[in-house]
LUMLO-495812 format. One record per residue: residue number from 1; x, y, z of N, C-alpha, C, CB in turn. Coordinates in steps of 0.2 Angstrom, whole numbers, plus 2048, in hexadecimal, padded with zeros to 3 digits. Atoms other than C-alpha are relative to their C-alpha. Glycine has a CB too. Example, Ala and Ser with C-alpha at 12.3 -4.5 7.8 and 13.67 -1.06 7.14 Angstrom:
<zagus>
<1,<804,7FA,800>,<83E,7EA,827>,<804,806,800>,<7FB,800,806>>
<2,<7FC,7FA,7FF>,<844,7FB,824>,<7FC,805,803>,<802,802,7F9>>
</zagus>
This chain:
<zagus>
<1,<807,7FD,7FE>,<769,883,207>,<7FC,7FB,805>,<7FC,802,7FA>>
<2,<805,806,7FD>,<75F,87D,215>,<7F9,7FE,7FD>,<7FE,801,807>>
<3,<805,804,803>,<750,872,211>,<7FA,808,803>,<7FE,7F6,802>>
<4,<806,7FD,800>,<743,880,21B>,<802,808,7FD>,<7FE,800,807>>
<5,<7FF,7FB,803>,<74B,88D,20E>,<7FB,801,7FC>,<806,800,7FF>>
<6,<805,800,804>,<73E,887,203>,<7F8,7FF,7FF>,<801,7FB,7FE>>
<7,<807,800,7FE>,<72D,888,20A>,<7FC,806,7FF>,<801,7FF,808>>
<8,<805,7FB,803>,<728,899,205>,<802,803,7FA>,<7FF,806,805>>
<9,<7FE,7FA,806>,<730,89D,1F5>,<7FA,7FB,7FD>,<80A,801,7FD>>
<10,<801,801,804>,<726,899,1E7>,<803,7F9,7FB>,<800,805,7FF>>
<11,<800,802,802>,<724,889,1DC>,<805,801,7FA>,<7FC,7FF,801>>
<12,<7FE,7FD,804>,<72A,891,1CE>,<808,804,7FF>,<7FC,803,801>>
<13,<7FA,7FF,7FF>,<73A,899,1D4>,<804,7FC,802>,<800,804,802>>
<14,<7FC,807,7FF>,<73F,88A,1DC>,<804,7FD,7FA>,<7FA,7FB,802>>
<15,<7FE,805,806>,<73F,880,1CC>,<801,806,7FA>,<7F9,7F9,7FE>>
<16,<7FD,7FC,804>,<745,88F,1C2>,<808,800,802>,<7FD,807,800>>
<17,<7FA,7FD,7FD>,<755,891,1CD>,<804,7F8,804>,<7FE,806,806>>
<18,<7FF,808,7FD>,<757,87C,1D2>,<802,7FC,7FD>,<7FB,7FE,803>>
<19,<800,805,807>,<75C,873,1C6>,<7FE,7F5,804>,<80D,801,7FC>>
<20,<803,804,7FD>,<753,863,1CA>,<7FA,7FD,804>,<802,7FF,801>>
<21,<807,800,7FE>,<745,868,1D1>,<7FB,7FE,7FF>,<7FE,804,800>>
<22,<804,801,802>,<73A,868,1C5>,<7FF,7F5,800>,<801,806,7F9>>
<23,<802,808,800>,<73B,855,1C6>,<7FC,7FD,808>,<809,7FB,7FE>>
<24,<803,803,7FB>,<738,855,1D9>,<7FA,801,800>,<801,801,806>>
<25,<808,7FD,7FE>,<728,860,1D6>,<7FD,7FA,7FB>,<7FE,809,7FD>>
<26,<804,806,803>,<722,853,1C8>,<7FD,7FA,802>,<803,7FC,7FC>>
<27,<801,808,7FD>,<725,843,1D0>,<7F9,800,805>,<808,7FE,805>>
<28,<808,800,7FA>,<716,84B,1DE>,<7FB,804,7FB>,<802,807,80B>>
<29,<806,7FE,802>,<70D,854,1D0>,<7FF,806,802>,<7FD,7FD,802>>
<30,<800,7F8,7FC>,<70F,864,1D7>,<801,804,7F9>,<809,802,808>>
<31,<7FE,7FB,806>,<70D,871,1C8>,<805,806,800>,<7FC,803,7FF>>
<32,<7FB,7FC,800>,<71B,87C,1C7>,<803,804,7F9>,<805,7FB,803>>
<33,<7FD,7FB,807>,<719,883,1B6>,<7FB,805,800>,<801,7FB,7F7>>
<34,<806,7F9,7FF>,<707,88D,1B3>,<800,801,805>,<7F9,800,7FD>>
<35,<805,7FD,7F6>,<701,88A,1C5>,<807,802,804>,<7FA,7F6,806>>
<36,<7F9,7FF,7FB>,<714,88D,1CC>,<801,807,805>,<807,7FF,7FB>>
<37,<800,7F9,7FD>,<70F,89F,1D4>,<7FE,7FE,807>,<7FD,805,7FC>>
<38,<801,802,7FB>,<70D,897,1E5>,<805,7FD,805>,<7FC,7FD,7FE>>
<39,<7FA,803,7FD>,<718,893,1F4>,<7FF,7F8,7FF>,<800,803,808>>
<40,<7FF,807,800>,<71E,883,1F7>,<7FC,7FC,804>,<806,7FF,801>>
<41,<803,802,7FA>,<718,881,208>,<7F7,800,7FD>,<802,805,807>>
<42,<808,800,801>,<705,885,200>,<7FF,7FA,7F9>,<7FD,808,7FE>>
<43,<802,805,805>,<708,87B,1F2>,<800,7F9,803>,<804,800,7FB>>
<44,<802,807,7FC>,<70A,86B,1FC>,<7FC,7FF,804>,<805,7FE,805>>
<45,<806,802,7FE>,<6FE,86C,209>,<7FA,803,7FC>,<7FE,802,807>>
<46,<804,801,805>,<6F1,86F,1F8>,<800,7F9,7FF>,<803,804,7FB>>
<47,<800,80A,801>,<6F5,85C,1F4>,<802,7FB,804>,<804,7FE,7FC>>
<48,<800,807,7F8>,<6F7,855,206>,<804,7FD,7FE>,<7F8,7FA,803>>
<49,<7F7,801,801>,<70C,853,202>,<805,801,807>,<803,804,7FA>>
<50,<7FD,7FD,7FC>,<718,854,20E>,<805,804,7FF>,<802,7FC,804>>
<51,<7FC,7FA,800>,<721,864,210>,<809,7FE,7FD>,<800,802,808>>
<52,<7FB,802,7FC>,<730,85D,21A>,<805,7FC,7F9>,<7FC,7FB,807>>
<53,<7FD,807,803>,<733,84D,20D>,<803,805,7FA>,<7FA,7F9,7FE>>
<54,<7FF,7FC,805>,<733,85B,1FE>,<803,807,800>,<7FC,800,7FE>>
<55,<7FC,7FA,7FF>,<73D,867,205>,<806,7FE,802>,<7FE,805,804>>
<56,<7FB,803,7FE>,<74A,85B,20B>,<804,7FE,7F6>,<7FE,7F9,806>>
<57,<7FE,801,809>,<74A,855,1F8>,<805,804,7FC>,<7FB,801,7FB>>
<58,<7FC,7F7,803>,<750,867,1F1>,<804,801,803>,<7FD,808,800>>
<59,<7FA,7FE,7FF>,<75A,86A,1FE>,<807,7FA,7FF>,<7FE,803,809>>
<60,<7FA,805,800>,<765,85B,1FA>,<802,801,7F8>,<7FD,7F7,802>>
<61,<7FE,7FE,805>,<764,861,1E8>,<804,808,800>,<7FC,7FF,7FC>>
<62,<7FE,7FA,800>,<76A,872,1EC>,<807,800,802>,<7FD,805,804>>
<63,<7F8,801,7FE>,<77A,86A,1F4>,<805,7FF,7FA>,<801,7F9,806>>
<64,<7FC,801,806>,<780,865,1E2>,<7FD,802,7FA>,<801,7F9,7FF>>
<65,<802,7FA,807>,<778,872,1D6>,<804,802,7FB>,<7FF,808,803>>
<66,<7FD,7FD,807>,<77E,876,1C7>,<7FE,809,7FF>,<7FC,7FA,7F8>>
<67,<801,7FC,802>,<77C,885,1BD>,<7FA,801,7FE>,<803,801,7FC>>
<68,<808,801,801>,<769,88A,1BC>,<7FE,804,7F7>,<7FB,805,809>>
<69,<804,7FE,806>,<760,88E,1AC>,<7FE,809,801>,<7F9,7FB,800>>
<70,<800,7FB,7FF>,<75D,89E,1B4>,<807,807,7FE>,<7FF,7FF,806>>
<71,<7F9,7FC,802>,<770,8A4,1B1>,<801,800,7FB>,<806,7FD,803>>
<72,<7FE,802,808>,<770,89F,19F>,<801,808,7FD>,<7F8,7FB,7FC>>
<73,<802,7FB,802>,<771,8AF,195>,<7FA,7FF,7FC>,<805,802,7FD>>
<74,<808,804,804>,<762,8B1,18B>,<801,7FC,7F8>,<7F9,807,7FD>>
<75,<7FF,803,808>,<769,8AE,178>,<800,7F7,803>,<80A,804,7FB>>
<76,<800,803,7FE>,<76F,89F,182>,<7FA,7FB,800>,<803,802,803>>
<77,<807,802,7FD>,<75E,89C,18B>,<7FD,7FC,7F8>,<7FA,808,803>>
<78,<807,802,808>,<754,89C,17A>,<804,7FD,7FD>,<7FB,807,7F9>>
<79,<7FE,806,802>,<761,891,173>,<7FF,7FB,802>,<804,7FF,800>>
<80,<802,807,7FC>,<75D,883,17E>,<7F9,7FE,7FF>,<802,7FE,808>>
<81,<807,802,801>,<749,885,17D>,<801,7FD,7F8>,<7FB,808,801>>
<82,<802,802,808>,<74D,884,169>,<802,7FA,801>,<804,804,7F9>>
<83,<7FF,809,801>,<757,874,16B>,<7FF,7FA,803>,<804,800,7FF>>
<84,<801,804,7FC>,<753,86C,17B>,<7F5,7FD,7FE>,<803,806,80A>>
<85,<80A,802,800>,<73E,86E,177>,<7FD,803,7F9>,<7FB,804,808>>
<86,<805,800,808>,<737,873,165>,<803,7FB,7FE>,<800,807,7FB>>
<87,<7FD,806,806>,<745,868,15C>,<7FD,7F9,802>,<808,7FE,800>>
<88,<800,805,7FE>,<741,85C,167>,<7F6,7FD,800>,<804,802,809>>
<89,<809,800,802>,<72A,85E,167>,<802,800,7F9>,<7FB,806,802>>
<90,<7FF,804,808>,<72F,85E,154>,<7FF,7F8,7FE>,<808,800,7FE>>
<91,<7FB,805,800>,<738,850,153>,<7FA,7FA,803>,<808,802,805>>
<92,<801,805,800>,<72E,843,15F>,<7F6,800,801>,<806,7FE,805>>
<93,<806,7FF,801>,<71C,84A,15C>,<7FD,7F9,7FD>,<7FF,804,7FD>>
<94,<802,804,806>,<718,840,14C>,<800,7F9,804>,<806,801,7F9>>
<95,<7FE,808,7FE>,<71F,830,154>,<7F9,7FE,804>,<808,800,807>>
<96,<804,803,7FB>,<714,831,163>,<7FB,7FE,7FE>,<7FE,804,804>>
<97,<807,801,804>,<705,834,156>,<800,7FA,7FF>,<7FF,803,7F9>>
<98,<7FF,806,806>,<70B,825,14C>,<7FD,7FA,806>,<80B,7FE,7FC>>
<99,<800,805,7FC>,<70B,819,15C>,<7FA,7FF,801>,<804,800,806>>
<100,<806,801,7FA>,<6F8,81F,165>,<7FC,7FF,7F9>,<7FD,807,806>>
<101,<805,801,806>,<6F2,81D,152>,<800,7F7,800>,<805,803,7F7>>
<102,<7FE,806,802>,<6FA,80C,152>,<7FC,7FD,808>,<80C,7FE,7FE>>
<103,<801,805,7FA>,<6F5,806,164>,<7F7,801,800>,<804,803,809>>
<104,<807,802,800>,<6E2,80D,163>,<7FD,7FD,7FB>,<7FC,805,800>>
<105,<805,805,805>,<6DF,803,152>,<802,7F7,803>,<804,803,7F5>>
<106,<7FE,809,7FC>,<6E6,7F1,15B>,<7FC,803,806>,<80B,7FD,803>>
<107,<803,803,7F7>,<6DF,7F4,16E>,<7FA,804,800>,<806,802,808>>
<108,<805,7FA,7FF>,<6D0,7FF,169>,<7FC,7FD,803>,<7FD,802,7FA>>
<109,<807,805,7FC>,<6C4,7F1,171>,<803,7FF,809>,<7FE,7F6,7FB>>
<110,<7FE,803,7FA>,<6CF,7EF,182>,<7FF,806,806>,<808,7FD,800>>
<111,<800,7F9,7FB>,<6CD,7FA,191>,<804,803,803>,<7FD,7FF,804>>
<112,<7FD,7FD,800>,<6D5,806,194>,<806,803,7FB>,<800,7FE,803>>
<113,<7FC,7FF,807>,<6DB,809,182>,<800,809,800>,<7FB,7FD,7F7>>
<114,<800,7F7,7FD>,<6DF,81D,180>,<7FF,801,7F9>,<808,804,804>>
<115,<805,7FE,808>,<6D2,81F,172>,<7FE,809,800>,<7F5,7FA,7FF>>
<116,<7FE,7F8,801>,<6D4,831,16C>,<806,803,800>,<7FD,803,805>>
<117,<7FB,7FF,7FF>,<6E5,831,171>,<804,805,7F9>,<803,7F9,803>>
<118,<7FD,7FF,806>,<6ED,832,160>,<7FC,809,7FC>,<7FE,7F8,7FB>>
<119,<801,7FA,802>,<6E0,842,15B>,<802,806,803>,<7FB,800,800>>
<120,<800,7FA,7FD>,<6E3,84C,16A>,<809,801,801>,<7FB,7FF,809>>
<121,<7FB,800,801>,<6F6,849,166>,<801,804,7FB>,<802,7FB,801>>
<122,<800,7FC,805>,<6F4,850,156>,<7FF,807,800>,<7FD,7FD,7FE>>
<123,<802,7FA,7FF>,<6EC,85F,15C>,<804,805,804>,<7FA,800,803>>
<124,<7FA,7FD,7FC>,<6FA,863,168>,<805,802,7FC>,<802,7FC,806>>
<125,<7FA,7FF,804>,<706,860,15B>,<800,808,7FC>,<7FF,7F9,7F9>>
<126,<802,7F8,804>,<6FC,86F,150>,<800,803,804>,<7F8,802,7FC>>
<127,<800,7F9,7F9>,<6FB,87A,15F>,<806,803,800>,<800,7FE,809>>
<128,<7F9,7FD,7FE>,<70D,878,162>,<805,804,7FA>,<804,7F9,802>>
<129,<7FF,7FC,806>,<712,87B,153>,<801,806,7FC>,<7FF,7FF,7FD>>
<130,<803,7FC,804>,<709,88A,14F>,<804,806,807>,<7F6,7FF,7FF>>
<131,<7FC,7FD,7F8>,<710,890,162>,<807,800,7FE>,<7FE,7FB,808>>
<132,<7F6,7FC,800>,<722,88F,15F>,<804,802,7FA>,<805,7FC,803>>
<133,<7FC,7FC,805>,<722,896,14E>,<7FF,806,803>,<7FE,800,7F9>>
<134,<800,7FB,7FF>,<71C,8A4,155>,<805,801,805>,<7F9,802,803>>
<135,<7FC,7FE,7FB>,<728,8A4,163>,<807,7FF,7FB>,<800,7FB,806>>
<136,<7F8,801,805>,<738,8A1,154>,<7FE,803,7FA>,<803,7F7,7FE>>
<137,<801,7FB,807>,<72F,8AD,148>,<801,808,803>,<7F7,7FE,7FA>>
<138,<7FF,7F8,7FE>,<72A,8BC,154>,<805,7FF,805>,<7F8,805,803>>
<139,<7FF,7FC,7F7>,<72F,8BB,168>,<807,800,7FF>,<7FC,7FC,808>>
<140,<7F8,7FF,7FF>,<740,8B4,165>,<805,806,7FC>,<804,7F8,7FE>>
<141,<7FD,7FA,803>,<746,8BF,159>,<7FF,807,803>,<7FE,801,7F8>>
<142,<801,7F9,7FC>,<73F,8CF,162>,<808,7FE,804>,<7F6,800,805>>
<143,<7F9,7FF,7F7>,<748,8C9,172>,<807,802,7FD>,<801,7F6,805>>
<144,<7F9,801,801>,<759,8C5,169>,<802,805,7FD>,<802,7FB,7FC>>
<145,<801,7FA,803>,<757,8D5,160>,<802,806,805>,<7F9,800,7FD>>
<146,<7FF,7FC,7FB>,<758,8DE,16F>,<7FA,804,803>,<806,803,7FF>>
<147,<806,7FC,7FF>,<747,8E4,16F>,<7F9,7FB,805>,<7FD,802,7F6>>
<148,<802,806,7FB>,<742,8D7,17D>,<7F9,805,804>,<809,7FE,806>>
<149,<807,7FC,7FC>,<738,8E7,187>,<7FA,801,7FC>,<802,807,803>>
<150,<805,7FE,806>,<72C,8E8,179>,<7FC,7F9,7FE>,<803,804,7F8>>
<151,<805,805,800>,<727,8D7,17B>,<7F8,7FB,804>,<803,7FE,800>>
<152,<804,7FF,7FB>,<71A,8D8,187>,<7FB,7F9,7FD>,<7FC,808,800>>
<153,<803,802,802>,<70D,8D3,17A>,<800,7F9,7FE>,<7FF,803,7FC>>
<154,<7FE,807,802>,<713,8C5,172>,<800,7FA,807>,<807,800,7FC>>
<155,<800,806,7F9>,<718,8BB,184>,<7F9,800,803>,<806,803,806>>
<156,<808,804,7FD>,<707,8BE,189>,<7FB,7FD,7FA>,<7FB,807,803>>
<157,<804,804,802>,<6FF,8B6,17D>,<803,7F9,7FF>,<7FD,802,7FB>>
<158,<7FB,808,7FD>,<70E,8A8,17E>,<7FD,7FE,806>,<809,802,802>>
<159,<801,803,7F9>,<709,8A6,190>,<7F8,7FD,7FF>,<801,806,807>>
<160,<806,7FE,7FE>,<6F7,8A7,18E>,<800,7F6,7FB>,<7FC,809,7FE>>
<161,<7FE,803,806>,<6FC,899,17E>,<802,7F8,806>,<807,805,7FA>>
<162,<7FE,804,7FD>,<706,88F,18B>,<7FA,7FC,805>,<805,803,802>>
<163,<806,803,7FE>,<6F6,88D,198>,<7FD,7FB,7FB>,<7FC,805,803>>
<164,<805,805,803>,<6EB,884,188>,<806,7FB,7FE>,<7FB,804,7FA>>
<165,<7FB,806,800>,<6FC,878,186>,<7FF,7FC,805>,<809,801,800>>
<166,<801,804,7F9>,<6F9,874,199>,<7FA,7FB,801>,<7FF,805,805>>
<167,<806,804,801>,<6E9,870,194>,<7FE,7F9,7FB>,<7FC,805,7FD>>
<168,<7FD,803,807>,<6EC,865,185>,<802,7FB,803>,<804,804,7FB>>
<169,<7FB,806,7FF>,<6FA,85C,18F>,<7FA,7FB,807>,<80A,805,803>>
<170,<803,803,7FB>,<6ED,858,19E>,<7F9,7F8,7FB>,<7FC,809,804>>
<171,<806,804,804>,<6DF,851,191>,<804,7FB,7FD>,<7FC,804,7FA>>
<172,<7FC,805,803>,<6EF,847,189>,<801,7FA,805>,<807,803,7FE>>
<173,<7FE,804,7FB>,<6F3,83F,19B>,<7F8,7FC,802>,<804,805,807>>
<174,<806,803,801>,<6E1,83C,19D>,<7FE,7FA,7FE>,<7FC,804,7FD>>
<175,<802,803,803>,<6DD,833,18F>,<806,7FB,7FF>,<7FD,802,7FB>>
<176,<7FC,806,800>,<6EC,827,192>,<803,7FE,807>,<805,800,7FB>>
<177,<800,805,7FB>,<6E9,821,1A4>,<808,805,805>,<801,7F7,7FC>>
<178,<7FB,7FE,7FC>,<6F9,830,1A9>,<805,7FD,7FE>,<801,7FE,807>>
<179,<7F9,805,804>,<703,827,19C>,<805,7FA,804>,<807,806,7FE>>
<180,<7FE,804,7FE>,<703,818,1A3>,<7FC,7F9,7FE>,<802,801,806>>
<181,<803,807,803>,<701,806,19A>,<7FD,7FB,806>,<806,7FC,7FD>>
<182,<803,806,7FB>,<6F6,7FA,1A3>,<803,7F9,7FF>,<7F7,7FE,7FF>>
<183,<7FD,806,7FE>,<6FE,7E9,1A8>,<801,7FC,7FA>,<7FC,7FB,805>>
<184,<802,806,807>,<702,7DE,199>,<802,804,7F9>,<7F6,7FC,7FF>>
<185,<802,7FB,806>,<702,7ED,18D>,<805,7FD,7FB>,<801,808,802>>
<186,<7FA,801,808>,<70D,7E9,17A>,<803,807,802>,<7FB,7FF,7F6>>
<187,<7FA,7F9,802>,<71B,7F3,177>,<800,805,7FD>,<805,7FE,7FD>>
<188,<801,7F8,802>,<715,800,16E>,<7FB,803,805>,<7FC,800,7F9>>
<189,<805,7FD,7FA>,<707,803,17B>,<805,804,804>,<7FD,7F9,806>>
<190,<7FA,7FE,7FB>,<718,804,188>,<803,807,7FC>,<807,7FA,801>>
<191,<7FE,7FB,802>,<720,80E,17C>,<7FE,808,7FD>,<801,7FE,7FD>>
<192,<805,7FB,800>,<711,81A,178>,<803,805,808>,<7F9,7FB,800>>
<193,<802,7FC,7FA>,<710,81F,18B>,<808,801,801>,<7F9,7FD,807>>
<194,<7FA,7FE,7FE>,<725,820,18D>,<7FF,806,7FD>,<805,7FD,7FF>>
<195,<7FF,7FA,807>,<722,82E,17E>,<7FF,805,802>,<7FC,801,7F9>>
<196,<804,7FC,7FC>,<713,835,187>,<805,801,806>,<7F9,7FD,801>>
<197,<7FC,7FC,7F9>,<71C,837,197>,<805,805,7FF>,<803,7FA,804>>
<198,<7FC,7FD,803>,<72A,83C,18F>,<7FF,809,7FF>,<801,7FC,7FB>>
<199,<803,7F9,801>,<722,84A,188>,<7FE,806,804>,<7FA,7FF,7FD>>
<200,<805,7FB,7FA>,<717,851,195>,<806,803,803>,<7FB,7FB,806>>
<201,<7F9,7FC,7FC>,<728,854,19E>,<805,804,7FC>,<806,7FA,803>>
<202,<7FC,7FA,7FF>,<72F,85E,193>,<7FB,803,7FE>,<806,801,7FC>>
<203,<802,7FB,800>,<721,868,18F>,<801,803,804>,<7FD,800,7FE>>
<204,<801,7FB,7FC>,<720,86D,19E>,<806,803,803>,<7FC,7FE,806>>
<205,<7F9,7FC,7FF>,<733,871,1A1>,<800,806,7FB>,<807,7FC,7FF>>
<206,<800,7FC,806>,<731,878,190>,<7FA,806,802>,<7FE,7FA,7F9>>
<207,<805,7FA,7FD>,<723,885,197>,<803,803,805>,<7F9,7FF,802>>
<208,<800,7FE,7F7>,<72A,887,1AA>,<807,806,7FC>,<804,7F7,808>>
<209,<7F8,7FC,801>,<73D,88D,19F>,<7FD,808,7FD>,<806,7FA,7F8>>
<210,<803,7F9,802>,<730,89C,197>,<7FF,803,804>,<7FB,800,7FC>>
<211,<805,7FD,7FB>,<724,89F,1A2>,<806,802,806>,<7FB,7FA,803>>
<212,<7FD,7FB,7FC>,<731,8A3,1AF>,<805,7FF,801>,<7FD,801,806>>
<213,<7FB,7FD,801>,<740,8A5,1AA>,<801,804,7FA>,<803,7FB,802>>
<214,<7FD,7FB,803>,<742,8AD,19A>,<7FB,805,801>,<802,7FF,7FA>>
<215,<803,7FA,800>,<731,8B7,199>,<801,806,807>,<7F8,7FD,7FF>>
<216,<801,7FD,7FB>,<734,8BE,1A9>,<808,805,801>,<7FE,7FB,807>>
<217,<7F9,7FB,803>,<746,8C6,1A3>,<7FC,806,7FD>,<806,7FB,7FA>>
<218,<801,7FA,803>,<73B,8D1,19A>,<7FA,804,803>,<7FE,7FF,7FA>>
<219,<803,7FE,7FE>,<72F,8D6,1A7>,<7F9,7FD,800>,<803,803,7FE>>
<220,<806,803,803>,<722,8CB,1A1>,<7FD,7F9,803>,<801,7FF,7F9>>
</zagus>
């Protein structure tokens, strides 16, 4: 695929159909999960990026593509959201808490401490939680059930659910500097914002794999 194949398709289907995209769009910051309904070409000159440099990028990944997430079947699909990103937000939530508890009671006096951190981690944890039981108590079973066209309702309030995660995860990056330790930082500090960074990337793969790729199998 040539690199000026990518200039008017959408962010969104890019990094649905690219496997590795979604990392070129990160690395510049380019939203490509809620805000991804926008060409590419408009999405770069929005953040005064160069076109050219990020369309050479994709086209060098399209020369050794794999199998896109798109192709998956769905039973498939929603298997990997279950195990690739709820087991996984399970699993290294708590941790994160444990660390921004542990670093704002040591460095609460130094600047640039990420005081609040630990609460507004907590609250995402409850969100999340509350968000993908619903998604492993109603939407998945609907879908797998085969009554997928009758889920209208539910994926819209999944989506609408996903935008206040965007929100959440932005006030997360905020209040720790873009998840990045200042010079000198102790090892739990480092370790804190690897968790956080960590995170943030999959949520937002973990939303981009809904938002537009399964919900849109159903029309939604």
């Amino acid at each position: 695929m040539t690199a000026t194949a990518f200039a008017d398709r959408n962010l969104s289907d890019i990094a649905a159909t690219l496997p590795g995209a979604t990392a070129v769009f990160r690395q510049r910051k380019m939203d490509f999960c809620c805000g991804g309904a926008v060409p590419l070409s408009e999405a770069a000159a929005a953040r005064g990026l160069d076109l050219t440099a990020i369309e050479a990028d994709l086209a060098a990944l399209a020369g050794r593509a794999g199998v896109p997430d798109t192709e998956l079947p769905t039973e498939a699909l929603i298997g990997r959201i279950l195990e690739r990103y709820h087991a996984v937000h399970r699993r290294e939530l708590p941790e994160l808490i444990r660390l921004a508890r542990r670093v704002e009671a040591v460095h609460r006096g130094v600047e640039g401490a990420p005081v609040g951190l630990a609460d507004a981690l907590e609250e995402t944890e409850l969100a999340l939680a509350d968000h993908m039981a619903k998604e492993e108590g109603v939407l998945f079973p609907m879908i797998l059930a085969g009554r997928g066209g009758m889920a209208g309702a539910p994926i819209s309030v999944m989506r609408h659910e996903h935008d206040d995660h965007g929100e959440r995860l932005a006030q997360l990056l905020a209040l720790s500097n873009d998840a990045t330790p200042p010079a000198g930082a102790c090892t739990t500090w480092r370790a804190l914002c690897a968790g956080l960074r960590k995170f943030a990337d999959d949520l937002q793969d973990h939303v981009h794999l809904e938002n537009n790729v399964l919900f849109p199998r159903f029309g939604a």
